[in-house]
RODRENTOR-834590 format. One record per residue: x, y, z of N, C-alpha, C, CB in turn. Coordinates in steps of 0.2 Angstrom, whole numbers, plus 5000, padded with zeros to 4 digits. Each point is the difference from the previous one (the first is absolute). Glycine has a CB too. Layout:
% RODRENTOR-834590
XYZXYZXYZXYZ
...
***
This chain:
% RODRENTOR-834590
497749934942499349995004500049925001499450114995
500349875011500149935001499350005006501749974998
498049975000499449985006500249955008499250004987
501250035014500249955007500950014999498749895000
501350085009500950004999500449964997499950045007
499749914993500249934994500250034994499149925004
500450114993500150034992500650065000498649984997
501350075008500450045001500849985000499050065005
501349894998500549985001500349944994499650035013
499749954982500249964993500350084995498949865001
500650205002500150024994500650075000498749964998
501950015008500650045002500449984993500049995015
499749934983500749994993499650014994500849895006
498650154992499850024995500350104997499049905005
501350104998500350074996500250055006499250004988
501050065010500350065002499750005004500350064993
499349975015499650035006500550075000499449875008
499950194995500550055003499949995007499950094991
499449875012500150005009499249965000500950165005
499349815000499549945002499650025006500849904996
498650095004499550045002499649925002499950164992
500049835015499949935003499650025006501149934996
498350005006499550045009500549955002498450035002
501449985006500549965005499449905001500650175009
498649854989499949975001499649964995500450055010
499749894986499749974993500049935001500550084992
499149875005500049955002500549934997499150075003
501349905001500649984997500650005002499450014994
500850065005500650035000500150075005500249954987
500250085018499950075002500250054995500249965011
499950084989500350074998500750005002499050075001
501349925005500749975002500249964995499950015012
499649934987500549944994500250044992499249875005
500350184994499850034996500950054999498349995003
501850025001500550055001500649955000499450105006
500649844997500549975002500249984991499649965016
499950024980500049984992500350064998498949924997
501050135004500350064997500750005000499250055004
501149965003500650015002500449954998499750065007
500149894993500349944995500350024993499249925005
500250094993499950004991500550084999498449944998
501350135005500150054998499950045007499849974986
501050025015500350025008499850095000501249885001
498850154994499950075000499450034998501150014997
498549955002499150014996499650025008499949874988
500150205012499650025005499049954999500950144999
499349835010499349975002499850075006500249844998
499150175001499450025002499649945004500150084990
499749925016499649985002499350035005501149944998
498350054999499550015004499649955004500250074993
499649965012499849975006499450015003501049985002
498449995002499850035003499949975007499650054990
501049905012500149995005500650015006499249964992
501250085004500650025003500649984998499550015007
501250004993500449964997500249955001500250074999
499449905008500249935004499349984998501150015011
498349984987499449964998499949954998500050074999
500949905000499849924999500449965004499850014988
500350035017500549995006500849974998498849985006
501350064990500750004998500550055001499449944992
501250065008500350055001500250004993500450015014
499950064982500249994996500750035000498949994996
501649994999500750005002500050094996500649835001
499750205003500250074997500150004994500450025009
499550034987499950034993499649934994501450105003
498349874999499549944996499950054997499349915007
500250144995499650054996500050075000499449925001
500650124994500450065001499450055003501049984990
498450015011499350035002499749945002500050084992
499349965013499649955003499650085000500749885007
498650104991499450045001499649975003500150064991
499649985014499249975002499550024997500149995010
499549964989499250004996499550045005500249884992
499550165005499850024995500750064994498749985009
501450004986500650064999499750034995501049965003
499150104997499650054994500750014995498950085010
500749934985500350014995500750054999498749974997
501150075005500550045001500849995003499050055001
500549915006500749965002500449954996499450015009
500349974987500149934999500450034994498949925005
500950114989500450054995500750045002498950014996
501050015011500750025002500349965001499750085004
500349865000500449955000500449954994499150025009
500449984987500349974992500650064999498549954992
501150135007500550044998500749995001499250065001
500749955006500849985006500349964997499650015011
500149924989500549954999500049984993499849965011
499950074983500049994995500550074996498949925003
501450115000500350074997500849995000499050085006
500849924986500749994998500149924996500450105012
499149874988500249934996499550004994500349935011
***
């Protein structure tokens, strides 16, 4: 659990993660840098990205497989638990 993408991206070298759950839009940092720290650190750690502005919202293109999900906001619970399941099944 981390309050921003700053924190989220210090707290990649604090221990195990099963999958990083990031918005596209926080102040400071995107959700793309958010992922881009990821794939650095831990090139197989399913990222999750939510948005409620589209996948290009910060007018960025993002380079193919950044993120293994992208949801638009509003996302209901359900969705959002099926998603973890998927990419969490089996680790």
């Amino acid at each position: 659990d981390a309050d921003g993408g700053s924190a989220g991206i210090e707290r990649l070298a604090d221990g195990p993660l099963d999958l990083v759950l990031t918005d596209l839009g926080m102040p400071g940092v995107t959700g793309w840098d958010v992922a881009r720290a990821v794939r650095r650190r831990h090139p197989r750690l399913p990222v999750v990205l939510l948005t409620g502005w589209g996948e290009n919202g910060t007018g960025e293109t993002p380079p193919l497989g950044l993120v293994d999900r992208i949801l638009a906001k509003p996302v209901t619970l359900n969705e959002l638990l099926a998603v973890i399941d998927d990419l969490t099944r089996g680790n």
